[in-house]
Backbone as a ProteinNet text record, in pm:
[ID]
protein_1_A
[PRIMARY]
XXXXXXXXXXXXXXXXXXXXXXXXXXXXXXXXXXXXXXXXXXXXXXXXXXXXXXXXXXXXXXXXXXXXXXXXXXXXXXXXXXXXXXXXXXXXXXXXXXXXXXXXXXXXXXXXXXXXXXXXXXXXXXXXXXXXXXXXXXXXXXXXXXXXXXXXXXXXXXXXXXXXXXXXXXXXXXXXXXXXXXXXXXXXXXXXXXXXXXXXXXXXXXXXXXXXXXXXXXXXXXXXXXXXXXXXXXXXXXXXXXXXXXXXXXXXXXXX
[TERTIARY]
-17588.9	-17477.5	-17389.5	-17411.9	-17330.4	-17158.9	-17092.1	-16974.2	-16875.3	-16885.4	-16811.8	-16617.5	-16519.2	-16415.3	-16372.8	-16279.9	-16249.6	-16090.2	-16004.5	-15888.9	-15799.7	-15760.6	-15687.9	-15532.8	-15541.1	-15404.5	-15333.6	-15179.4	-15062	-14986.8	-14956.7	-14806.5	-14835.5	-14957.4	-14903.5	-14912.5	-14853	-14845.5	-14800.6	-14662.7	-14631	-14707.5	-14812	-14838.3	-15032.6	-15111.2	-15228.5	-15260.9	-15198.5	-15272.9	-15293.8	-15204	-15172.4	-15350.2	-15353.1	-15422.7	-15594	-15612.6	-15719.2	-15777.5	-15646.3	-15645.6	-15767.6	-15680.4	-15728.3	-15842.9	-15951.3	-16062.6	-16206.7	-16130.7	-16223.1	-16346.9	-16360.3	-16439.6	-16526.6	-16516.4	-16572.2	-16656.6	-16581.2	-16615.6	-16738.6	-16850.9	-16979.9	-16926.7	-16850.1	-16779.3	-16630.2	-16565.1	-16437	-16459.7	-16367.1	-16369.5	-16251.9	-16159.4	-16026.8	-16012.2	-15960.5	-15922.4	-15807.9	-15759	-15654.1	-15585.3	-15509.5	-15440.5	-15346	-15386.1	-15283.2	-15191	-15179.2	-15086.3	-15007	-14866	-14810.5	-14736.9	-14790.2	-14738.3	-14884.5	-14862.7	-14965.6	-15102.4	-15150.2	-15228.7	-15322.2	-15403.1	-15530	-15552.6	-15438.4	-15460.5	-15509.5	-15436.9	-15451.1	-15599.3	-15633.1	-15731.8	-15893.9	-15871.5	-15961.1	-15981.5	-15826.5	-15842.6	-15919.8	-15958.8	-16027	-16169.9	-16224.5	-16362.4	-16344.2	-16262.9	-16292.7	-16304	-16416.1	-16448.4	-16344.6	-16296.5	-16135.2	-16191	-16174.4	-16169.4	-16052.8	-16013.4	-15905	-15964	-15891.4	-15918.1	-15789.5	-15754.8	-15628.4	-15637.4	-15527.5	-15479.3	-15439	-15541.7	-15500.7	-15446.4	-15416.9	-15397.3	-15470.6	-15364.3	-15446.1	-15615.9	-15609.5	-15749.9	-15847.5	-15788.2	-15896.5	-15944	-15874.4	-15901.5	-15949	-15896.1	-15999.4	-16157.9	-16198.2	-16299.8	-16400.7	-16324.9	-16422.9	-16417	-16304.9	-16340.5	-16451.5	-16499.6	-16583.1	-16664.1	-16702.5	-16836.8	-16879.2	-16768.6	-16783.7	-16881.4	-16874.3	-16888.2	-17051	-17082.4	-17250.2	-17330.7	-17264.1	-17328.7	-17289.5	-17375	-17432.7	-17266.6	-17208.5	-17102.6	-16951.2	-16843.2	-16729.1	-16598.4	-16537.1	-16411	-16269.2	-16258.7	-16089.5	-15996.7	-15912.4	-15777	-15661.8	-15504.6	-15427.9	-15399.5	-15333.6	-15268.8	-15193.5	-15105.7	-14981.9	-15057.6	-15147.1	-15255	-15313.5	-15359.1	-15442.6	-15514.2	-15609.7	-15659.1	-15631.8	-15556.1	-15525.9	-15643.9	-15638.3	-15690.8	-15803.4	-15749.7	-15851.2	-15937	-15850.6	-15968.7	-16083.3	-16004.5	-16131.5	-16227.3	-16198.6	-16339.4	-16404.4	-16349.5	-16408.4	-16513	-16454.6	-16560.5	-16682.8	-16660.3	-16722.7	-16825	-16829.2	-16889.4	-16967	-16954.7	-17018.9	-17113.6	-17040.2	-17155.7	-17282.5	-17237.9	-17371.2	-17487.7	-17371.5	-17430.7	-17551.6	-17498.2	-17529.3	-17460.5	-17412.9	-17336.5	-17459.2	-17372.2	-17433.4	-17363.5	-17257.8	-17273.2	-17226.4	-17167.8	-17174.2	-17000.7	-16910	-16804.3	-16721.3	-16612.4	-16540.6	-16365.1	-16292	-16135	-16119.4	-15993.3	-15886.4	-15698.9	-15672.9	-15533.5	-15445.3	-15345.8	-15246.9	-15104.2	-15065.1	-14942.7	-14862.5	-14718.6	-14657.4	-14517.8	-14503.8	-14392.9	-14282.3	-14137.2	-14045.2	-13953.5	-13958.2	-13826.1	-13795.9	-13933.7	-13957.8	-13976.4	-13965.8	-13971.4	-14105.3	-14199.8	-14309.8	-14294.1	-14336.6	-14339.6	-14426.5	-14397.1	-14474.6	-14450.5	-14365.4	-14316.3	-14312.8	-14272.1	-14210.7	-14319.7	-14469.8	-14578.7	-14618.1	-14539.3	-14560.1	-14712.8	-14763.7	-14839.7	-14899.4	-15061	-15123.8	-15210.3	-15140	-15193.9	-15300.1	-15412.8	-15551.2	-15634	-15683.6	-15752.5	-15912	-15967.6	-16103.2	-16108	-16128.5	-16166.3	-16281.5	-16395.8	-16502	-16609.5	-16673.1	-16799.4	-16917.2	-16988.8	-17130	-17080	-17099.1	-17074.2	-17108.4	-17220.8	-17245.4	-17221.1	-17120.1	-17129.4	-17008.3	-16946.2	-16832	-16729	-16643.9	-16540.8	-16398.8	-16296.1	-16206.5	-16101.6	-16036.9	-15993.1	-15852.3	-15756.3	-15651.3	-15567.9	-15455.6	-15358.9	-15241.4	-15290.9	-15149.5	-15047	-14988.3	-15007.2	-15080.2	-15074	-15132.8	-15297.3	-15383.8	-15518.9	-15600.1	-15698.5	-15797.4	-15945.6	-16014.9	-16123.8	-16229.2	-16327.6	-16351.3	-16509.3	-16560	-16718.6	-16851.6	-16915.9	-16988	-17038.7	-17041	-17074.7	-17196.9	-17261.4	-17308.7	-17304.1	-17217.9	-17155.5	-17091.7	-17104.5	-17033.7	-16892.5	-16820.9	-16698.6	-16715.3	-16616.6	-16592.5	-16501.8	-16421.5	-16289.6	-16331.4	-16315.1	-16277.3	-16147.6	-16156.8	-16092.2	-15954.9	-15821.8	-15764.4	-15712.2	-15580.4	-15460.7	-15468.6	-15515.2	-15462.1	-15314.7	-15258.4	-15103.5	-15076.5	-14987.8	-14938.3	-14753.9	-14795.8	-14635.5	-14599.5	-14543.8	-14532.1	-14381.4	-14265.9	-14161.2	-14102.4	-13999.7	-13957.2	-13818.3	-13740.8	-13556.1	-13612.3	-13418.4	-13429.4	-13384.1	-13375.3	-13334.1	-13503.5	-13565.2	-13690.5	-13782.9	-13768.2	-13775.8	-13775	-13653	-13550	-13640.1	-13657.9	-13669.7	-13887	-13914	-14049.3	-14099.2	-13978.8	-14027.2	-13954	-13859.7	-13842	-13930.8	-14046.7	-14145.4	-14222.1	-14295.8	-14367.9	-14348.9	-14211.8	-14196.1	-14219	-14178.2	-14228	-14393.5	-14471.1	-14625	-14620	-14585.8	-14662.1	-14613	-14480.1	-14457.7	-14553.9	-14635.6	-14701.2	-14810.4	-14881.5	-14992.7	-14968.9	-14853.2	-14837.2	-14868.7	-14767.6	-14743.4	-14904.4	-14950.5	-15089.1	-15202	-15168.7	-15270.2	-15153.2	-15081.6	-15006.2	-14935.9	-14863.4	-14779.2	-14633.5	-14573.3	-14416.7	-14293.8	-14206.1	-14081	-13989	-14071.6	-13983.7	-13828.4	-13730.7	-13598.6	-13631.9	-13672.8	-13676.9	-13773.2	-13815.3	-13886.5	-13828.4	-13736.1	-13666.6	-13553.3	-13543.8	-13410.5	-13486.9	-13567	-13660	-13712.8	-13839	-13923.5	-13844.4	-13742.3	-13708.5	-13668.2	-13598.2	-13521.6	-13619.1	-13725.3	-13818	-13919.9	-13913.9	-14011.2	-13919.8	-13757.4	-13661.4	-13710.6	-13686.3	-13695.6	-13834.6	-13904.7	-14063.3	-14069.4	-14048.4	-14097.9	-13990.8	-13820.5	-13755.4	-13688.4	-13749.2	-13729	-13867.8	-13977.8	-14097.1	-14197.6	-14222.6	-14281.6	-14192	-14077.8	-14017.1	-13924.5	-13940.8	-13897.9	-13798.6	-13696.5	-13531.1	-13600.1	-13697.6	-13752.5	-13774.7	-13788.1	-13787.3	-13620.6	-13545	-13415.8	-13360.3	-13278.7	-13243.1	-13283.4	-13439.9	-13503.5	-13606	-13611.2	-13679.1	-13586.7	-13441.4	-13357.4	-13387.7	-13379.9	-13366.4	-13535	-13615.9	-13749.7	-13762.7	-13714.7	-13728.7	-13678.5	-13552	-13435.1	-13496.6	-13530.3	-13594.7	-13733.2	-13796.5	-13922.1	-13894.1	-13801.2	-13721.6	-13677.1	-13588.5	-13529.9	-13663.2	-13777	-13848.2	-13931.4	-13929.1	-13985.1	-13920.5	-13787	-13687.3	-13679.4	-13719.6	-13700.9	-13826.7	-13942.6	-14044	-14050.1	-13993.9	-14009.1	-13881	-13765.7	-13674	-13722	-13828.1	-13831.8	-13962	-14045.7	-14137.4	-14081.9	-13931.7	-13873.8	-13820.9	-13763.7	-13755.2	-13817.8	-13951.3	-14057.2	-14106.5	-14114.1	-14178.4	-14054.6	-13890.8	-13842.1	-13862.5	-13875.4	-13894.5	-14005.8	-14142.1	-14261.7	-14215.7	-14127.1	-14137.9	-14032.3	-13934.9	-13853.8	-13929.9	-14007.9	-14094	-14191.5	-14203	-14281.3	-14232.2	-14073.3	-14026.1	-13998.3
7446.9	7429.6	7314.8	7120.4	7086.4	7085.8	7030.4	7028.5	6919.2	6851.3	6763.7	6769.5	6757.2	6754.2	6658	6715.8	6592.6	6667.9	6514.9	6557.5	6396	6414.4	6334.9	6317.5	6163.8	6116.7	6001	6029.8	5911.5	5953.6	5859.2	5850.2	5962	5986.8	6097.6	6072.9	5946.4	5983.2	6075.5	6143.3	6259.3	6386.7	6427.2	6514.9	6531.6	6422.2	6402.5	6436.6	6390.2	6378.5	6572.3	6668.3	6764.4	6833.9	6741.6	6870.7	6774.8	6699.9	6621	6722.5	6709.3	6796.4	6912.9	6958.4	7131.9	7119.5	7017.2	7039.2	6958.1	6900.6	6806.9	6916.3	7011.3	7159.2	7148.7	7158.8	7247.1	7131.9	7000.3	6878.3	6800.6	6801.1	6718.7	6584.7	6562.3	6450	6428.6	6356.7	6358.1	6222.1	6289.5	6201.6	6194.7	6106.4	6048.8	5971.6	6047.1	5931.1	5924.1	5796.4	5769.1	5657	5638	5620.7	5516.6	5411.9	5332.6	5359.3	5351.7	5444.9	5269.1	5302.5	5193.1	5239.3	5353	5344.3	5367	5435.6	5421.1	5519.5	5622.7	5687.4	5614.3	5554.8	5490.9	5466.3	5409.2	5440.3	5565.2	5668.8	5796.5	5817.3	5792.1	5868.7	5790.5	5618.1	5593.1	5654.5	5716.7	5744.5	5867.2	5962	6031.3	6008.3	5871.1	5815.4	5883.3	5918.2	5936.6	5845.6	5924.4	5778.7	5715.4	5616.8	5588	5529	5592.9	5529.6	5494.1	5405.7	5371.8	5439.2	5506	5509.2	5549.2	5480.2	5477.3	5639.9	5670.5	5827.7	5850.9	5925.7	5963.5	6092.4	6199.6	6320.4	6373.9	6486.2	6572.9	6645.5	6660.8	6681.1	6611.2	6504.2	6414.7	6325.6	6324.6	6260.4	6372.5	6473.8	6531	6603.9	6582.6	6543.4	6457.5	6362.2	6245.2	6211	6285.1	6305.6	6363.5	6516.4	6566.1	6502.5	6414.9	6363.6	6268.9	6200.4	6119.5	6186.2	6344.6	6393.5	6361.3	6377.6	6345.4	6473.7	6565	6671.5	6770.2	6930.7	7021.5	7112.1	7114.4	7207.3	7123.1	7113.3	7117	7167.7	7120.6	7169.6	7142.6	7126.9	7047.2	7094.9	7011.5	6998.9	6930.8	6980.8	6863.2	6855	6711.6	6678.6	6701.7	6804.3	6874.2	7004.5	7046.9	7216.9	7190	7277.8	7271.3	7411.1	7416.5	7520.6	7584.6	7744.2	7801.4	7850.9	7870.6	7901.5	7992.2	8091.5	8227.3	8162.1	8097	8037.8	7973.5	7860.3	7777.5	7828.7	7923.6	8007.5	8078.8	8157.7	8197.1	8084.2	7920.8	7847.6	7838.4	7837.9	7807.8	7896.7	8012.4	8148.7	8141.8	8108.1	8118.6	7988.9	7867	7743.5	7800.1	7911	7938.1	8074	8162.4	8259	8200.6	8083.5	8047.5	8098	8056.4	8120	8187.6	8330.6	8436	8392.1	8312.6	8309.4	8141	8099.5	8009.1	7938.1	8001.8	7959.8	8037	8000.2	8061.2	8074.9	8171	8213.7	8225.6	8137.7	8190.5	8182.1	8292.7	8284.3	8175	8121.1	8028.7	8090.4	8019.4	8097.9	7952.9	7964.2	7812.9	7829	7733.3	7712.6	7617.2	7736.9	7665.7	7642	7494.9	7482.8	7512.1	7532.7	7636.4	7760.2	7832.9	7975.4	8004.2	8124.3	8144.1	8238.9	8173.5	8274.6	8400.5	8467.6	8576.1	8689	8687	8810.3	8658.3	8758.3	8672.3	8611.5	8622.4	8549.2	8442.7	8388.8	8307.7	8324.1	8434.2	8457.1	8582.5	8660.4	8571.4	8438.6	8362.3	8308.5	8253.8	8266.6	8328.5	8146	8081.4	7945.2	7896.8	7881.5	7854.1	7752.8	7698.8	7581.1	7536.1	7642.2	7557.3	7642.4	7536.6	7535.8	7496.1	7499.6	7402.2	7316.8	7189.9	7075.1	7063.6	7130.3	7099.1	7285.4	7340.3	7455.2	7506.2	7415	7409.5	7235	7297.5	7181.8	7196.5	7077.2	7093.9	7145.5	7228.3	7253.2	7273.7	7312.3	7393	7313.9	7227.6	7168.8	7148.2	6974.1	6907.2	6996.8	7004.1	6935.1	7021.7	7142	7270.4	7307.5	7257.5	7196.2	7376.4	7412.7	7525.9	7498	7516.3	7499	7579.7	7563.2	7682.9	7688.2	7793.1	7794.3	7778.1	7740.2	7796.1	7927.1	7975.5	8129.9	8134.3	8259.3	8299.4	8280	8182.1	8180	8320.1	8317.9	8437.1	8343.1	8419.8	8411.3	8513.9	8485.2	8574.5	8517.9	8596.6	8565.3	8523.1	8460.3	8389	8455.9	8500.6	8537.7	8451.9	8438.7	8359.7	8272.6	8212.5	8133	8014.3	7976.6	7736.1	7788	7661	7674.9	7577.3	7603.7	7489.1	7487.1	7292.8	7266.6	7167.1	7223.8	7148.5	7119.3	7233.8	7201.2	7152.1	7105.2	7055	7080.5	7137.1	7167.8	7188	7260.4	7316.3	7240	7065.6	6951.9	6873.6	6908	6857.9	6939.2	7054.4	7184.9	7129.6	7070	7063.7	6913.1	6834.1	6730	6723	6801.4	6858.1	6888.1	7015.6	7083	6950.7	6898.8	6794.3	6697.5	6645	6589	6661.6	6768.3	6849.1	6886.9	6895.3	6944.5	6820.6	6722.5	6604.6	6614.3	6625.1	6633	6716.5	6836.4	6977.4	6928.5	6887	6864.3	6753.5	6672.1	6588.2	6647.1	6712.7	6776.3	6888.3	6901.9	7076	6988.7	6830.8	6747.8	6738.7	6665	6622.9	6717.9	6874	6980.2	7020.6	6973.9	6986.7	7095.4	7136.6	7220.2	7166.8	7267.6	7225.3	7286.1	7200.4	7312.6	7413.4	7491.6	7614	7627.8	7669.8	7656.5	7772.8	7895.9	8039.1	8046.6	7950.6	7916.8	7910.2	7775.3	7708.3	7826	7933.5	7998.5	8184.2	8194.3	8341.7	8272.9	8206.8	8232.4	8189.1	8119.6	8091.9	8231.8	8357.5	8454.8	8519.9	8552	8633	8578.4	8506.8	8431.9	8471.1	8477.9	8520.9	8667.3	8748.5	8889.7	8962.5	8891.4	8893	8880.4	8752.2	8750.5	8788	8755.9	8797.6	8954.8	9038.7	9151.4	9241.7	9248.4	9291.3	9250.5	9151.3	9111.4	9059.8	9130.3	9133.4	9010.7	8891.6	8743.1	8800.5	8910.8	8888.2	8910.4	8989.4	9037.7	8914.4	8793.8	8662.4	8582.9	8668.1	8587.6	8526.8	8448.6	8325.6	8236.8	8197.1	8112.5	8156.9	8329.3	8367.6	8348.5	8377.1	8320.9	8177.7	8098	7952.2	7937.3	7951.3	7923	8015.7	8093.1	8138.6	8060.4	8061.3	8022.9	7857.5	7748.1	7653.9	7639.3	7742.5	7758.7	7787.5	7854.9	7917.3	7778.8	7689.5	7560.1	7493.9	7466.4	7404.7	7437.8	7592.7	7628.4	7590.8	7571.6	7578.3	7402.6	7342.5	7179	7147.8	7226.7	7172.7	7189.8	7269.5	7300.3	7258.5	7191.1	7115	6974.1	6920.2	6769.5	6807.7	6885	6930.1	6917.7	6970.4	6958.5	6813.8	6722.8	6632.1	6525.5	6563.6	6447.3	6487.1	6597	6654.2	6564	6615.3	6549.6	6388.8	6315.7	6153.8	6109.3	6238.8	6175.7	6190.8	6282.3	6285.5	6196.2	6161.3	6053	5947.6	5874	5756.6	5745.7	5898.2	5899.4	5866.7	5968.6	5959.7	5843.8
-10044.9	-10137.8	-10089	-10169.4	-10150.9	-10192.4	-10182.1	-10251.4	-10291.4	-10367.7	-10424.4	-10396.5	-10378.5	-10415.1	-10462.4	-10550.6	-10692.8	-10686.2	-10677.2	-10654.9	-10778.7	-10877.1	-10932.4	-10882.5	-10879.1	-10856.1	-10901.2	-10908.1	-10923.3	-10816.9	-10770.6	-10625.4	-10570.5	-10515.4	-10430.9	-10275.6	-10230.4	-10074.9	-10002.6	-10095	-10039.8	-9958.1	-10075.3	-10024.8	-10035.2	-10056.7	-10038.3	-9889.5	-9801.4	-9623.6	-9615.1	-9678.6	-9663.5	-9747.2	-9849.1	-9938.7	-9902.5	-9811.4	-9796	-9645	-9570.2	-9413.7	-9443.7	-9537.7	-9597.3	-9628.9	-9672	-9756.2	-9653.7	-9527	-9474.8	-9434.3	-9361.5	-9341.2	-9474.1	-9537.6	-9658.3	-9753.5	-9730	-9841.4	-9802.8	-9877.5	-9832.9	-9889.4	-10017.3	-10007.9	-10115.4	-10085	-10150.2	-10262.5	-10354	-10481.3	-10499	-10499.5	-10538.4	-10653.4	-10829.6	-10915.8	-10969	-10927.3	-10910	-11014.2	-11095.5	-11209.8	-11181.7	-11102.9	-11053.5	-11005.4	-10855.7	-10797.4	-10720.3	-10697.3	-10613.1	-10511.1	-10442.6	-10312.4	-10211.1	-10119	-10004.7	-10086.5	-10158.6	-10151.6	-10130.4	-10214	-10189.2	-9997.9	-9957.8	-9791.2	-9730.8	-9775	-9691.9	-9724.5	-9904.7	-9943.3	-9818.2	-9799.9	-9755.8	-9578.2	-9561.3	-9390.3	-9381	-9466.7	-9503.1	-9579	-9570.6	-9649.8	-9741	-9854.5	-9992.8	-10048.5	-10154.9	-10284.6	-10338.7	-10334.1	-10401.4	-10530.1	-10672.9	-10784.7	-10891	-10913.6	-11047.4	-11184.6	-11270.7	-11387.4	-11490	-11581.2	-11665.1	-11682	-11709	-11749.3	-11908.1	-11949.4	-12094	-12126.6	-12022.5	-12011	-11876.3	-11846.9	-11716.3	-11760.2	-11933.2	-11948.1	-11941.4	-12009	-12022.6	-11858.8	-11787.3	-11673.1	-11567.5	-11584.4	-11522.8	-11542.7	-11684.8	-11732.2	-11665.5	-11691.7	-11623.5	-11469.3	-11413.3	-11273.5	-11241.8	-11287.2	-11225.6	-11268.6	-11342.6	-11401.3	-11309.4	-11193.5	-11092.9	-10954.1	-10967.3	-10871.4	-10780.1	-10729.8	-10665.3	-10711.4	-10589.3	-10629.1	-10691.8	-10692.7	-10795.1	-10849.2	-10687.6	-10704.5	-10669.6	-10756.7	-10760.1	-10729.8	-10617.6	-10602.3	-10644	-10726.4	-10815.5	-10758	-10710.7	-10634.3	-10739	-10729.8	-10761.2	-10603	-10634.3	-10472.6	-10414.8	-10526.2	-10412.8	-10386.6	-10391.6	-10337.2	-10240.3	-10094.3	-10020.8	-9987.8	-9899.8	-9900.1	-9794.5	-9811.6	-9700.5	-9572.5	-9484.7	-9383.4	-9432.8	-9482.8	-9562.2	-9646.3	-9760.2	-9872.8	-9788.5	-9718.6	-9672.3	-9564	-9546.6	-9450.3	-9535.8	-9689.6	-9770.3	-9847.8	-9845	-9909.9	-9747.7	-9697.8	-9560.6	-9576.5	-9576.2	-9563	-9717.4	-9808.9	-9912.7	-9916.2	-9842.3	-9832.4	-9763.2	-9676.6	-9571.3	-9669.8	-9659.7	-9781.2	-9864.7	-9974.9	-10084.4	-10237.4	-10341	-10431.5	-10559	-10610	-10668.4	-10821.9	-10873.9	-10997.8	-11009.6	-11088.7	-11175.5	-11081.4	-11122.7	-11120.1	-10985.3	-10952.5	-10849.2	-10862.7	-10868.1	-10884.4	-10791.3	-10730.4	-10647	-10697.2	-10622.9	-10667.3	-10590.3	-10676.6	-10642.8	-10615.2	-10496.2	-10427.9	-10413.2	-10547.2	-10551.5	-10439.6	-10384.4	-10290.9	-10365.2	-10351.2	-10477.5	-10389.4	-10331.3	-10274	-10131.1	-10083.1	-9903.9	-9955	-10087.8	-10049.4	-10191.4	-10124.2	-10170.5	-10288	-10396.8	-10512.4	-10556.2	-10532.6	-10513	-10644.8	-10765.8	-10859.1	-11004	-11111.9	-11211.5	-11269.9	-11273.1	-11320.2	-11213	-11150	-11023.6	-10981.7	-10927.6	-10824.5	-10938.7	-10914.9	-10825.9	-10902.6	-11015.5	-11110.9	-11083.2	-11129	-11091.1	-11190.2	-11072.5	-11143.6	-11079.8	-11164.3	-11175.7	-11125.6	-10969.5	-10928.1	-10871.9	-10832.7	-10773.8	-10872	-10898.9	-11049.4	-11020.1	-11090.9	-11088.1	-11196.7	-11194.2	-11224.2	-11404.8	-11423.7	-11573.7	-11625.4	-11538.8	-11643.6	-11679.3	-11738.3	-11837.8	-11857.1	-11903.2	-11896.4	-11922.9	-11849.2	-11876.5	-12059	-12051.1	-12180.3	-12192.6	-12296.5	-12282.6	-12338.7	-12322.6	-12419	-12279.8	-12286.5	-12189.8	-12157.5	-12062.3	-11901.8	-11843.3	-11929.4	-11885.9	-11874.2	-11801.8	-11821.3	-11771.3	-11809.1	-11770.1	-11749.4	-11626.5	-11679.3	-11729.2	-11820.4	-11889.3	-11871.1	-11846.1	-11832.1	-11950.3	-11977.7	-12086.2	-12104.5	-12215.3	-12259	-12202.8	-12113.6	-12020.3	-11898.3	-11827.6	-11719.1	-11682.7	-11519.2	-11457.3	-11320.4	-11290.2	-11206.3	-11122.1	-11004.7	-10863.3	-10812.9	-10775.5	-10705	-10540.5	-10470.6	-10364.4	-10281.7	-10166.4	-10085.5	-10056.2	-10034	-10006.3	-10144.6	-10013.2	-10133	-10160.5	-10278.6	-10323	-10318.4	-10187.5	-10169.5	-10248.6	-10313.8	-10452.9	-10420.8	-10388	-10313.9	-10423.6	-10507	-10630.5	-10652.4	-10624.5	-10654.1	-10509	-10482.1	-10397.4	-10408	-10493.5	-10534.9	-10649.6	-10668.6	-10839.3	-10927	-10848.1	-10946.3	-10968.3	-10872.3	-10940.9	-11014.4	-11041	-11134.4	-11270.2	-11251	-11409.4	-11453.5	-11379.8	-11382.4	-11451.8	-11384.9	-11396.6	-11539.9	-11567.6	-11706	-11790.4	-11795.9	-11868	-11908.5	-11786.8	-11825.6	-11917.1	-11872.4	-11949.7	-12048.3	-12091.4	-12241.6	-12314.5	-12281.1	-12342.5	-12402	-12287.4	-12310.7	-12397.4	-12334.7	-12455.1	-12604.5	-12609.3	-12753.6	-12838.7	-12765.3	-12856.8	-12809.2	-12756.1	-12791.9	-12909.8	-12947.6	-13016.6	-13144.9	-13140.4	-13268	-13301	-13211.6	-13247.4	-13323.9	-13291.8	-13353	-13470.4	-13514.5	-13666.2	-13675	-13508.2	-13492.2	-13590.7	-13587.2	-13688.2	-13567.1	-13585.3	-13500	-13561.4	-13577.1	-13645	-13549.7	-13628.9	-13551.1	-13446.5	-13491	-13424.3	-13294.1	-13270.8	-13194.1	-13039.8	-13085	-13033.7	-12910.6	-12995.4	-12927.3	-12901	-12966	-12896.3	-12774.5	-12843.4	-12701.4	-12570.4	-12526.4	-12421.5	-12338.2	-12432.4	-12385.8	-12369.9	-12424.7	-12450.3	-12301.2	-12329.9	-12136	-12049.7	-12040.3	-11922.2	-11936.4	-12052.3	-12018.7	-11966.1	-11989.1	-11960.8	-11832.9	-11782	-11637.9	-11505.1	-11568.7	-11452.7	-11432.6	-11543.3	-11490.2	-11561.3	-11624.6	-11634.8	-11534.9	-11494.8	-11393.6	-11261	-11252.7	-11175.4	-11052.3	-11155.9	-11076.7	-10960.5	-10985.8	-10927.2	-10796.2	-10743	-10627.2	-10549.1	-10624.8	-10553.1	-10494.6	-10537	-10519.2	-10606	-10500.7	-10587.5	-10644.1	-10598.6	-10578.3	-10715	-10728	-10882.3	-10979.4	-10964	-11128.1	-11139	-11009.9	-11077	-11148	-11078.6	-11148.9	-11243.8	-11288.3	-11455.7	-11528.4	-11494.1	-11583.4	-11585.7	-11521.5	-11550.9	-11594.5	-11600.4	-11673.8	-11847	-11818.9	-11976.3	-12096.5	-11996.5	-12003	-12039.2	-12002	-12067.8	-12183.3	-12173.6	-12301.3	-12437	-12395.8	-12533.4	-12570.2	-12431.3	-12447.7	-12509.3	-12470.4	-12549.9	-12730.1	-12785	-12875	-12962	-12871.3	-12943.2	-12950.5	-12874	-12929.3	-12979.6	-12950	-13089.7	-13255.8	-13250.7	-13396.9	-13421.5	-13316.9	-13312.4	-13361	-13310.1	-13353	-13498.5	-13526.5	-13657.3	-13743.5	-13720.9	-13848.5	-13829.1	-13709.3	-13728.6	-13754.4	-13792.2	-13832.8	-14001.9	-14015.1	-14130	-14254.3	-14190.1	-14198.9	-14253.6	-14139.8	-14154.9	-14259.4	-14320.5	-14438.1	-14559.2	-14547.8	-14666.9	-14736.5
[MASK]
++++++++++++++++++++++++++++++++++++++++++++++++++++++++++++++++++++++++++++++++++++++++++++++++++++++++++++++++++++++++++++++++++++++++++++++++++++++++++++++++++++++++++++++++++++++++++++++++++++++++++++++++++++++++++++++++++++++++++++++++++++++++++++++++

């Protein structure tokens, strides 16, 4: 069982050396595509002999599409570049390289770090993602920024021992700053499939995601650190679906 890793990137010197460290064990070879980046990555990626490739970015789906299609070999490991593989996972891929694998696809749970502190309640954890595959048995799917990958019908899954540490937020001003991007995306993917911005939209689902995750799935058990990541998860639900209405009335303007 070889293994491909395929890790897409922009600017991430930050935190590439971190999620490259994690995978050197396990990786028969690394695949880096990278979207024109202008700070150091392409360095780190070559101090690690990864494949370094450029390719314009049309979406997190679509580019990671054609990442794995870069891959050599049979089996796939997809990384973003702020994730690495904890100690557990990666002896669990270790142990299954030797084993040999029994189905198609592979789940492990993701454990996100908000700020230094580990999310663990509130939907946070153990959000459960399909990252190591056989190469032709499925494909990326799902609707910007929010990407899934999905198997073909008769494919099987198995969970994987161990945590993808996902160091994604960094403060609760780059939180804000985050879902702000993203609502951007989601709203022109929603535009693009001939979504409309209903007003009611706009002002339920945000409360309805707070009451859901910070006291049904229990966020407050996280702290302080679970109100702010609701309450800015909430904030983008309501931002996505206000420039969702946004764009709907200026497509429709331009018609009239």
């Amino acid at each position: 069982m070889k293994i491909s890793v395929v890790i897409i990137t922009y600017n991430e010197e930050r935190n590439l050396r971190r999620c490259l460290e994690s995978v050197v064990q396990v990786a028969n070879e690394i695949v880096v595509v990278d979207s024109f980046s202008k700070d150091g990555t392409e360095a780190i990626a070559r101090e690690f002999e990864a494949r370094f490739i450029q390719h314009p970015f049309e979406g997190h789906i679509q580019q990671k599409n054609w990442a794995k299609d870069q891959a050599s070999f049979d089996w796939v490991l997809s990384l973003d570049a702020d994730e690495a593989l904890s100690e557990e996972l990666r002896d669990s891929i270790l142990e299954l390289k030797e084993k040999g694998p029994k189905v198609t696809g592979y789940i492990v749970n993701r454990l996100t770090n908000y700020s230094g502190h580990w999310m663990r309640h509130g939907g946070w954890y153990p959000d459960r993602k399909l990252r190591l595959w056989k190469k032709n048995a499925g494909s990326w799917g799902g609707r910007n920024p929010h990407d899934r990958f999905e198997l073909k019908d008769g494919s099987s899954a198995e969970r994987l021992k161990g945590d993808l540490l996902h160091y994604s937020i960094d403060s609760i001003e780059h939180h804000a700053a985050m879902q702000l991007k993203y609502a951007d995306i989601a709203s022109d993917a929603l535009l693009a499939e001939g979504k409309g911005g209903r007003a009611w939209k706009r002002f339920v689902s945000p409360w309805f995601k707070f009451l859901q995750d910070y006291f049904f799935r229990m966020g407050f058990l996280d702290g302080r650190m679970g109100f702010y990541g609701t309450f800015h998860a909430c904030r983008g639900t309501y931002l996505k679906y206000l420039m969702l209405h946004q764009k709907v009335q200026k497509l429709r303007s331009s018609k009239a």
